[in-house]
Structure formats: C-alpha cells, structure tokens
C-alpha positions as CSV (number, residue, x, y, z in Angstrom):
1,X,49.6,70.9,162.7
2,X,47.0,69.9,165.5
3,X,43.8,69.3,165.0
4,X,41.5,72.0,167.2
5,X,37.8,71.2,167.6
6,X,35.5,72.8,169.5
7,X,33.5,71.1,172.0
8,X,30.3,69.7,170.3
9,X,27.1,71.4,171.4
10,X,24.2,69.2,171.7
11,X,20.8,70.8,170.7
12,X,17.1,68.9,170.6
13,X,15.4,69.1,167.0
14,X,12.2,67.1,166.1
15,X,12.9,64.6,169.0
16,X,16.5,63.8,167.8
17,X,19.9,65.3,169.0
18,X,22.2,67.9,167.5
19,X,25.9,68.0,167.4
20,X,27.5,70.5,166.2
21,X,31.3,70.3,165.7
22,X,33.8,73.2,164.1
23,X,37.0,72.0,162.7
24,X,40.2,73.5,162.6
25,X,42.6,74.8,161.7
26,X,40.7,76.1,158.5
27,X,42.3,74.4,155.0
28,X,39.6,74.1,152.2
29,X,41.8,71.5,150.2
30,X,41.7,69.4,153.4
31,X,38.0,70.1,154.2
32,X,37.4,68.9,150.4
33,X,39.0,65.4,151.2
34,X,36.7,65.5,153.8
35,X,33.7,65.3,152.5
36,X,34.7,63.9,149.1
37,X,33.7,64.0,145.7
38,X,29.7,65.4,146.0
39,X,29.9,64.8,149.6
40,X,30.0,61.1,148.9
41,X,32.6,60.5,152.2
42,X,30.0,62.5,154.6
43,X,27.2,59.9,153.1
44,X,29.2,57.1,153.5
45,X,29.0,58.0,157.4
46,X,25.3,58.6,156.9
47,X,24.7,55.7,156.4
48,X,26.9,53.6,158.1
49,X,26.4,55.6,161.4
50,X,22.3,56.1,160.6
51,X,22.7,60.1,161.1
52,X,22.1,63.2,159.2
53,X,24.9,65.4,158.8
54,X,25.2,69.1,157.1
55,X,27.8,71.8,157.0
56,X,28.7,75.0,155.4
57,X,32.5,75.8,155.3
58,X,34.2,74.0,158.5
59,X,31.5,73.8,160.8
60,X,29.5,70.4,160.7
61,X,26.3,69.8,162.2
62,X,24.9,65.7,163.0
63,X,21.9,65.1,163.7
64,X,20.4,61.7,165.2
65,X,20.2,60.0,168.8
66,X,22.8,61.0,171.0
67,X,25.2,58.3,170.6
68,X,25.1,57.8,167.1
69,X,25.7,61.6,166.4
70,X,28.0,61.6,168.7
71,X,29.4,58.9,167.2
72,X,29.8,60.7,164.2
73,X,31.2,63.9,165.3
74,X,34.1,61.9,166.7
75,X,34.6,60.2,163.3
76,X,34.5,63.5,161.6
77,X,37.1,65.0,164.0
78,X,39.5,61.3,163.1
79,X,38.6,62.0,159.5
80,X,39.9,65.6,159.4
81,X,42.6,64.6,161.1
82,X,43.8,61.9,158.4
83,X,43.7,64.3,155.8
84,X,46.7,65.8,157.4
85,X,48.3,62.9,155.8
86,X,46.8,61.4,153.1
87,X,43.8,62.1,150.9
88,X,41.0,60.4,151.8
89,X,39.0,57.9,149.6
90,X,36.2,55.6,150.0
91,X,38.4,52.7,151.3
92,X,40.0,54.5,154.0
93,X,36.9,56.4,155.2
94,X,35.4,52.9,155.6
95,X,38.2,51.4,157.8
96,X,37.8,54.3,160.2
97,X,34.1,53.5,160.6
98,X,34.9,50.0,161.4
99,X,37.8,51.0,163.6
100,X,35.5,53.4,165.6
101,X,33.7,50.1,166.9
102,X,37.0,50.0,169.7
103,X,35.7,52.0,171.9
104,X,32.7,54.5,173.0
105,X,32.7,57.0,170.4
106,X,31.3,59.3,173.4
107,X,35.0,60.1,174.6
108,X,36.9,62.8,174.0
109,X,38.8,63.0,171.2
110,X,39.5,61.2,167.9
111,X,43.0,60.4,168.9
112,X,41.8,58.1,171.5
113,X,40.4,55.5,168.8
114,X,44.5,55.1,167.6
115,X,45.5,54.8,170.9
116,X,42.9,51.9,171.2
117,X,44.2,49.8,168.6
118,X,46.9,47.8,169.2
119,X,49.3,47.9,166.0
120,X,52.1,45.9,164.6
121,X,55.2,47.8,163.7
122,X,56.8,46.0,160.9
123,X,60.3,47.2,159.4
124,X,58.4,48.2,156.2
125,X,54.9,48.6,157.4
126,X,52.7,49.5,160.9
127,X,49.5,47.9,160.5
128,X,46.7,48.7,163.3
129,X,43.5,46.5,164.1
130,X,40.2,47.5,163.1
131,X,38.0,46.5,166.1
132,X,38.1,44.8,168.9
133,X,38.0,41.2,167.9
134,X,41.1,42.0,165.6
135,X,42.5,43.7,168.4
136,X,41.9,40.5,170.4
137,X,43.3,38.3,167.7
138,X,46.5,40.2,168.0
139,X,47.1,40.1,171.6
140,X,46.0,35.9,171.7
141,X,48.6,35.4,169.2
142,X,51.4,37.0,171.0
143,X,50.4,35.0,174.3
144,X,49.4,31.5,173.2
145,X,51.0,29.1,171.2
146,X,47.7,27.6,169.2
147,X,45.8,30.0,167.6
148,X,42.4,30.1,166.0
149,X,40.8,32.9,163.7
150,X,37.2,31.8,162.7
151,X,34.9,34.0,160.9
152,X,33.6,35.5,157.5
153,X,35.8,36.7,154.2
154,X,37.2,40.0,155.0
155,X,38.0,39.8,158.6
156,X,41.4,40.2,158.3
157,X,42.2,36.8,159.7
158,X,45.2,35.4,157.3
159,X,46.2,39.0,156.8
160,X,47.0,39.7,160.4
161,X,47.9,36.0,161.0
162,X,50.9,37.0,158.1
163,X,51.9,39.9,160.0
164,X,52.3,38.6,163.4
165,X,54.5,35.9,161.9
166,X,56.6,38.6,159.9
167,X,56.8,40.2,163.0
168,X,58.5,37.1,165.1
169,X,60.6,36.6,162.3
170,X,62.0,40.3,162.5
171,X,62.5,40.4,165.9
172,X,63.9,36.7,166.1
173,X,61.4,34.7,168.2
174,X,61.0,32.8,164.8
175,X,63.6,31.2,162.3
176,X,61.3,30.1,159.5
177,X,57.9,30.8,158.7
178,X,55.2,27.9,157.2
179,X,52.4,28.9,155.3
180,X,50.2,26.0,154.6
181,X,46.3,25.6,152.9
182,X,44.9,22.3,152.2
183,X,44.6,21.1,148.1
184,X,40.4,21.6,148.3
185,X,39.2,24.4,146.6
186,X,35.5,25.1,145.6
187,X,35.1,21.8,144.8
188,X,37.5,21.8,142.1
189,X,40.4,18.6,141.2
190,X,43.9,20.3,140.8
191,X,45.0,17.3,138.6
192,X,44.3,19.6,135.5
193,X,46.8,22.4,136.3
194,X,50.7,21.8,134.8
195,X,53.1,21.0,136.9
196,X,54.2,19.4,139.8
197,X,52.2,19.5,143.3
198,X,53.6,22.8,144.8
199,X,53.1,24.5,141.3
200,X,49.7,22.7,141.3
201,X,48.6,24.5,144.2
202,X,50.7,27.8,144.0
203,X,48.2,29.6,142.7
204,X,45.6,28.8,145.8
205,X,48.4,30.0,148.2
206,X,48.2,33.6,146.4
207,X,46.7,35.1,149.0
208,X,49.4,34.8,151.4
209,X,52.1,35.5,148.9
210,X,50.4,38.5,148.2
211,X,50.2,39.2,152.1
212,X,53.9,38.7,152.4
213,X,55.0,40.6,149.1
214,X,52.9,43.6,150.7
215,X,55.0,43.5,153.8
216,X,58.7,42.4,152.9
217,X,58.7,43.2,149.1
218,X,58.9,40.9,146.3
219,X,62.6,40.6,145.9
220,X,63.1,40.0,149.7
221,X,60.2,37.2,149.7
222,X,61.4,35.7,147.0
223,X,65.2,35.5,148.5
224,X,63.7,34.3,152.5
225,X,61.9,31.6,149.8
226,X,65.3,30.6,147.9
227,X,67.0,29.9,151.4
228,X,63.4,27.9,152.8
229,X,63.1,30.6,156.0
230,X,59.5,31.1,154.3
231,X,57.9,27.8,153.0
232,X,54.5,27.7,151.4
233,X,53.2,24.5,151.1
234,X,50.3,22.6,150.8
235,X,49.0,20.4,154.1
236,X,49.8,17.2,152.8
237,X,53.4,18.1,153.7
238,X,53.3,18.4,156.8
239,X,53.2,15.0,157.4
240,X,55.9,13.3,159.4
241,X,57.2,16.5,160.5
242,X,58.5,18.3,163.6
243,X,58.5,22.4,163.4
244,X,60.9,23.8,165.9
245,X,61.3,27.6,166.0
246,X,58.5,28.2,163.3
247,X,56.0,30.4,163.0
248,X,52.8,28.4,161.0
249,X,49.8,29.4,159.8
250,X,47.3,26.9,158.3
251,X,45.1,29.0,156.0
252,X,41.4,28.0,154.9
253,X,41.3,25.3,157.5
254,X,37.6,25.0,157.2
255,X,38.5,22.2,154.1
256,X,40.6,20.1,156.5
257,X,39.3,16.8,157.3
258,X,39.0,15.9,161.0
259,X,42.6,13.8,160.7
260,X,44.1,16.7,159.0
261,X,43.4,18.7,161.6
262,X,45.2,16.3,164.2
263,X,47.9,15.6,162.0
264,X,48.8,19.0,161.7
265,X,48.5,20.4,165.2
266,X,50.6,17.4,166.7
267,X,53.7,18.8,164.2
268,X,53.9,21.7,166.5
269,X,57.8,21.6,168.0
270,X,59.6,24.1,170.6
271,X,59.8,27.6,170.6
272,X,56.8,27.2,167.8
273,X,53.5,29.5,166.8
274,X,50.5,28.2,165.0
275,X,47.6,29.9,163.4
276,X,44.9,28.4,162.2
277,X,42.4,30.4,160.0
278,X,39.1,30.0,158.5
279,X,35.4,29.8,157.0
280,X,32.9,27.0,158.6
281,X,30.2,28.9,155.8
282,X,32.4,28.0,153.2
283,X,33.4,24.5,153.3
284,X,34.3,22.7,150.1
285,X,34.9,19.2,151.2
286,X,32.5,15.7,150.3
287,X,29.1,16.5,152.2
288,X,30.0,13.1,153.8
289,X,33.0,14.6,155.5
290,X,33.3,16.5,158.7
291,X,35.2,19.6,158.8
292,X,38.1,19.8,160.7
293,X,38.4,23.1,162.0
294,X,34.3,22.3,162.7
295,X,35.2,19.9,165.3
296,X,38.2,21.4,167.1
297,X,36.4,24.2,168.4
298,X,34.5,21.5,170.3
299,X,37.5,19.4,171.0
300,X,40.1,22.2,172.3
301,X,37.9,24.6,173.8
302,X,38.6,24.7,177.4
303,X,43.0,23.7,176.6
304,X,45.0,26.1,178.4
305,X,47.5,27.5,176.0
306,X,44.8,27.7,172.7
307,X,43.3,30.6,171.8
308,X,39.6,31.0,169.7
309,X,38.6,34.6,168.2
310,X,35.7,34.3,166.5
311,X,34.8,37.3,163.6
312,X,31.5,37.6,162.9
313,X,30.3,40.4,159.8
314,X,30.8,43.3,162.2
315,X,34.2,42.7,162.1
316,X,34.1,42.9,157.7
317,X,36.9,45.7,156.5
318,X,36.6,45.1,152.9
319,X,34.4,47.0,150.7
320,X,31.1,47.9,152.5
321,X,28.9,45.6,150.2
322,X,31.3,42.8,151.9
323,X,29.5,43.0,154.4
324,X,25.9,43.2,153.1
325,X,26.5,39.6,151.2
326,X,28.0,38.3,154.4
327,X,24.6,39.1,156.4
328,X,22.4,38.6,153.4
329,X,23.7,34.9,153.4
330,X,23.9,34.1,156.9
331,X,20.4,35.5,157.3
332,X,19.4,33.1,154.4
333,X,21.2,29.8,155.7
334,X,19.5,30.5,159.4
335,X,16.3,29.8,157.3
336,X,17.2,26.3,155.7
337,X,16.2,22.8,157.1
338,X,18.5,21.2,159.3
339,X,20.8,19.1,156.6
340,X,20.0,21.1,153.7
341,X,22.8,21.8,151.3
342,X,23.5,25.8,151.2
C-alpha cells in the first residue's frame, strides 16, 4: 500500500515554524513502530534533527525553524513508510537520519531520499549509501582504478569497499578478490598468538571476513577461499607480486609505512581495482615513523585515474554515540601542541 500524506501546513508559533503532517493510510500497529517504545524513535529525531515534535493518533505536528521541521516531516513520512516492511528499531531509525543528509529535505516526498542513494545490488543483498560522501565513494570506485576511503570508524569505508568488490566479482569484471591489512595493531607484537603468520593475523582481518560472510554466506566464502578467488592476507605478501584481474582492498592503511605504501600500489596489474582504507587519527606505528597513507594524499593528489573521499563524523552510521566520541576526540586533539602525543 502507498503511503498518502497530506501536504504539510506551515503555521508561526513563539517565533518558530509549524508543520503539520497526517499519515496514511491509518494502521495503529504501524504508527506504533513509528514512534517506538515510549515514543523513544520520535525523540531520537528530536534530537538529531533539534525539533519538537507531537501527535495524537496519525497526525504529527514539528515544530522548529523551517528547514529543520521540515526536515523532519519528510523523515517522518520515510519512516512510516519503512514500517511497511519492517519494524522499526533504534538502528534503523538512525540510518534514515543520516541518509536524509543526500538531499534537501525540503522536497517533496520521502521516496526521493531512495532515489538519491545510489545502491549496490548484490545476488544476496542490496546495500544503499547513507550520504553523500558514501554515495561519492561508490561512484569513484566504479570509475577509477586507485581508490582512497579516508575518515573516522563507522563510515562505512571497508564495508562498502567489500561490496563493490563482491560486486565486480559477480558480474565478472574481477576473477579474484585480495583483502590485505598490515600486521600493526594498537601497538601490539603478534609473535604471542599460535600459529603460523596468516593464522597470526587472522583474527585482525575479522572485519572483512565478517563483511564478506554477511554478503555471500559462510559456506560460499569459505569455498571462493578453498579455490584462492578470495585471499586474505596480510601486506607483507604482497611483495613481489603482480595482480591482474583483482579486485584489492588494503584495509587500515593508516599503519603502513611510507614504503608499504609504494610497494603495494606499484603491484597493481591489468584489468585491476584497488581500495585503500583508513584512519590518520588512529595510527599505531613507532612515533618515529611516517604514515603511509599520511603521505600519499600529498603525493597522488592531482594523478588522473586516483580517487580521494574523505569521511569526516557527519558521515558516522554506527550507533549515535559513534559519533559523539568521534567529535569529542577530534575537538580534543585540535587543542594539543603541535607534536604532542594523543
């Protein structure tokens, strides 16, 4: 069933704007969803979007400046919508704030925001950006052939780097797939852990295992794994290499060295897509050691062909208090001494 709103109707209170907004068709389970457990989804939008919002039965008044309670009526309308589908839960009703940032929320209707986002269809999964640096991220990958994703935890950057890469390998631009981090993590020797090397670092990789599991399947991972069409591997073994027809993403690049860096760019063969992801806030190498990924950005800048999409804590989809540490600690480095440790 469609979704019918009627056309908000803006009022003046106490210096601030009205918008009232009636949704329809009339289901109390789905209004419910709505709002959540003691209205906790309509605060969530309170204070995300800085408005004011009350209802009684399907009719839902907002009130704040124009274009934030505007703002909000739309995400109302894109709410009631989703619970068409699914019940709504905290999660969800925060990645359709942060996917409202595509556009002006002053448009017509809440379809428009879908229609925004580009999405990537996978056989098992359709996964649509939240914002427009994601959105940008997406479209640089399918045009260039060196990609960077630089920003905060949470921005989605290995998770869509994984998804464009199970994409080419679907539709056959891509025989194999190369998921590679460097051995540094938090300061921490891997010497201590059993095993050889790649079970030594198997457990830092998680994170894109747990990307790929989420959008083949275990059992069909773990077969692509068995015939080496998906390798995970650590950086070190890219050395001396030549990756034709791949698809590679170096995750956590902020803990390559500057040599690391150039070693593994210069691997890059025909008919080949690199991704290269990271923190610069959350380096782990020697103090005395630049960071690769650092000193690219400088280097490769203005190359034809390389792409940059930098995230920033706007761009944050995790849960909300994400985003909160990710200002709280960039507002707390800006203060420190040039050369003080963080």
């Amino acid at each position: 069933m469609s979704v019918e709103a009627s056309k908000a109707s803006q009022k003046r209170k106490s210096g601030r704007d009205v918008v009232d907004v009636r949704l329809e068709p009339v289901d109390n389970q789905r209004l419910a969803s709505l709002c959540g457990q003691f209205d906790e989804h309509l605060k969530q939008v309170e204070k995300y979007l800085g408005v004011e919002i009350n209802h009684r039965g399907n009719v839902f008044r907002v009130i704040g400046s124009v274009e934030r309670a505007t703002g909000a009526a739309t995400v109302l309308k894109a709410l009631y919508a989703e619970t068409q589908k699914d019940e709504l839960n905290p999660e969800r009703v925060q990645l359709l704030l942060q996917e409202a940032g595509l556009k002006n929320l002053t448009n017509d209707s809440a379809n428009n925001m879908d229609d925004a986002a580009p999405r990537l269809n996978l056989r098992n999964k359709s996964i649509k950006t939240r914002g427009p640096n994601q959105a940008h991220y997406i479209n640089a990958m399918a045009k260039n052939d060196i990609n960077f994703g630089i920003g905060p935890a949470g921005t989605g950057k290995t998770y869509l780097a994984v998804a464009a890469a199970v994409k080419a390998l679907e539709e056959g631009r891509v025989q194999r797939l190369i998921l590679a981090r460097p051995a540094v993590e938090a300061g921490e020797r891997l010497g201590f852990l059993p095993g050889d090397l790649a079970q030594k670092v198997d457990p830092y990789l998680r994170p894109l295992y747990d990307a790929l599991y989420e959008m083949l399947g275990f059992d069909y991972v773990t077969k692509l794994i068995e015939k080496h069409i998906i390798e995970v591997a650590p950086l070190a073994f890219m050395r001396g290499r030549t990756l034709n027809e791949a698809f590679i993403i170096l995750d956590e690049a902020q803990n390559t060295t500057v040599e690391q860096m150039k070693m593994f760019l210069t691997r890059i063969g025909f008919g080949s897509t690199v991704v290269v992801t990271g923190d610069l806030t959350q380096t782990d190498l020697p103090v005395s050691r630049q960071s690769g990924l650092g000193h690219v950005v400088h280097v490769l800048k203005d190359i034809d062909g390389i792409s940059f999409t930098h995230f920033s804590q706007q761009d944050v989809v995790r849960h909300p208090l994400v985003q909160r540490v990710v200002v709280a600690y960039e507002a707390w480095e800006s203060n420190q001494p040039p050369g003080a440790s963080s």
